[in-house]
C-alpha positions as a Python dict, from the first residue, in 0.01 Angstrom:
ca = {
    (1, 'X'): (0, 0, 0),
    (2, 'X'): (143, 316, -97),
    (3, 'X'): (110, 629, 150),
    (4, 'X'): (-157, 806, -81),
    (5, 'X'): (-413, 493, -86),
    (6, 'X'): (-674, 432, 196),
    (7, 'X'): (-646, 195, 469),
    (8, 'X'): (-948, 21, 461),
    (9, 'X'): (-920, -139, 789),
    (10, 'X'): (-1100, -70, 1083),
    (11, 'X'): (-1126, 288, 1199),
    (12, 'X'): (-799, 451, 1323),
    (13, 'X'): (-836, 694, 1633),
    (14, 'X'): (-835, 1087, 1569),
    (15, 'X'): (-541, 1148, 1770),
    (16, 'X'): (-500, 1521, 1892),
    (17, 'X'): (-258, 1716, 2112),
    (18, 'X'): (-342, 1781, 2466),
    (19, 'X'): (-313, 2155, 2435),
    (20, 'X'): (-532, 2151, 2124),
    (21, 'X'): (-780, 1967, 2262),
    (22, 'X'): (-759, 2156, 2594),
    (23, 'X'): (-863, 2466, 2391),
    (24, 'X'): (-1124, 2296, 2192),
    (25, 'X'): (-1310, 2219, 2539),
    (26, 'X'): (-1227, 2520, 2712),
    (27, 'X'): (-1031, 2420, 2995),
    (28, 'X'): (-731, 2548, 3102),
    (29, 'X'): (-388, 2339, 2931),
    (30, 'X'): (-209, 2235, 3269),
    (31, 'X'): (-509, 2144, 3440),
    (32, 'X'): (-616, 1894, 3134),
    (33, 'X'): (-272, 1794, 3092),
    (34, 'X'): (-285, 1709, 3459),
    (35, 'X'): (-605, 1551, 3439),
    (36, 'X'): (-488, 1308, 3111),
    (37, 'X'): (-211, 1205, 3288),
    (38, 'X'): (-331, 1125, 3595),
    (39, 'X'): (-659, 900, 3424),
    (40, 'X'): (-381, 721, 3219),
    (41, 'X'): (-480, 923, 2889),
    (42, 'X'): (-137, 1051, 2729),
    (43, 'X'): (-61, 863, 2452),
    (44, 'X'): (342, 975, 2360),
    (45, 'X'): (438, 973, 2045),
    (46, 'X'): (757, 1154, 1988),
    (47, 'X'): (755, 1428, 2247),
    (48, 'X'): (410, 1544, 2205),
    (49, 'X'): (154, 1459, 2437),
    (50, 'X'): (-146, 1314, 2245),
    (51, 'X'): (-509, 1217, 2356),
    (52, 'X'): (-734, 1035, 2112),
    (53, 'X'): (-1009, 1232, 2065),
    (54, 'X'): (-1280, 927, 2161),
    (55, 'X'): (-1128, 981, 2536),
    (56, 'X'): (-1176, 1309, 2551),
    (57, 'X'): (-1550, 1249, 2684),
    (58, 'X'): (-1462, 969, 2920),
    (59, 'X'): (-1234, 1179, 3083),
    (60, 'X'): (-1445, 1458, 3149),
    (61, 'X'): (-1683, 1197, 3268),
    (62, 'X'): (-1405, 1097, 3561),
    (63, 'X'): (-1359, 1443, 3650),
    (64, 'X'): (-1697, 1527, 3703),
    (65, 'X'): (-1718, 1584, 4067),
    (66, 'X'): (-1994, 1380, 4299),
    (67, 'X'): (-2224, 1524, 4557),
    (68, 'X'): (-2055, 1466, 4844),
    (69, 'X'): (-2226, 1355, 5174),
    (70, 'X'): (-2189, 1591, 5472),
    (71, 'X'): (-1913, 1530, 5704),
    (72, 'X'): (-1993, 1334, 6030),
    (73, 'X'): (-2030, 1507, 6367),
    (74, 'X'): (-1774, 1428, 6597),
    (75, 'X'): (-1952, 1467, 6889),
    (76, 'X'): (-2324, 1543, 6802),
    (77, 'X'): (-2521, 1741, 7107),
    (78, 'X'): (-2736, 1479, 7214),
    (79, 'X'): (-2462, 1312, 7352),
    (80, 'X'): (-2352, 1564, 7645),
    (81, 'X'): (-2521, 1536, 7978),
    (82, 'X'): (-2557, 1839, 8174),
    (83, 'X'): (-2341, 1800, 8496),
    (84, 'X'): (-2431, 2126, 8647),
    (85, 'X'): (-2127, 2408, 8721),
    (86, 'X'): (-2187, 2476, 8375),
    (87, 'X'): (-1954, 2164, 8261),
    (88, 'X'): (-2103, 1889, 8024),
    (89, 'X'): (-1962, 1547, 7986),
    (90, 'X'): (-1927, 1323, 7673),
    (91, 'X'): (-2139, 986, 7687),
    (92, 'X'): (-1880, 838, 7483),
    (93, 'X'): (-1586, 894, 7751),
    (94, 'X'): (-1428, 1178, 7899),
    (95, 'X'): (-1403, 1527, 7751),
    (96, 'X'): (-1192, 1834, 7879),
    (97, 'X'): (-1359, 2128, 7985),
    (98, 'X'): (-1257, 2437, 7755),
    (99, 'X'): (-1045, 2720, 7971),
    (100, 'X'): (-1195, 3020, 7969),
}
C-alpha cells in the first residue's frame, strides 16, 4: 500500500494534542494535561503529548465531581449530659472542659 491509498481497515483513532484539545473544550492546558495524565490518557508519540479524541468524553466523565455527603459530627449534642457548674460530659468517655 502506498502512502496516498486508503487503509481500509478498521477505523484509526483521531489522535489530537493535549493543548489543542484543551482549547477545543475550554479548559485550562495544565489542568487537562494534569487531568490526562493522571486518568492514564497521554498517549506519547515523539515528544508530544497526544489524547485520542474518543477519550476526551470519558475523561471529562471521571472528573466530574460527585455530591458529596456531609461530614460526620464528631460529637453530636445529644450526647452531652448536663453536669451542672456549667460543665457537660461526653457519653462516649471523657471530655476536657474548655479554659476560659
Amino acid at each position: 500500500m502506498s502512502k496516498y491509498e486508503s487503509f481500509d481497515g478498521p477505523s484509526l483513532p483521531r489522535l489530537l494534542a493535549l493543548d489543542d484539545a484543551a482549547d477545543q473544550i475550554g479548559v485550562p492546558r495544565a489542568a487537562f494535561r494534569q487531568a490526562a495524565e493522571q486518568h492514564g490518557f497521554i498517549i506519547k508519540i515523539g515528544r508530544k503529548p497526544l489524547i485520542n479524541s474518543a477519550d476526551i468524553e470519558r475523561l471529562i466523565r471521571k472528573c466530574q465531581a460527585r455530591k458529596r455527603s456531609p461530614p460526620p459530627q464528631i460529637c453530636p449534642p445529644s450526647s452531652l449530659v448536663h453536669q451542672g457548674h456549667g460543665q457537660s460530659r461526653h457519653l462516649n468517655g471523657p471530655h476536657k472542659p474548655q479554659r476560659s
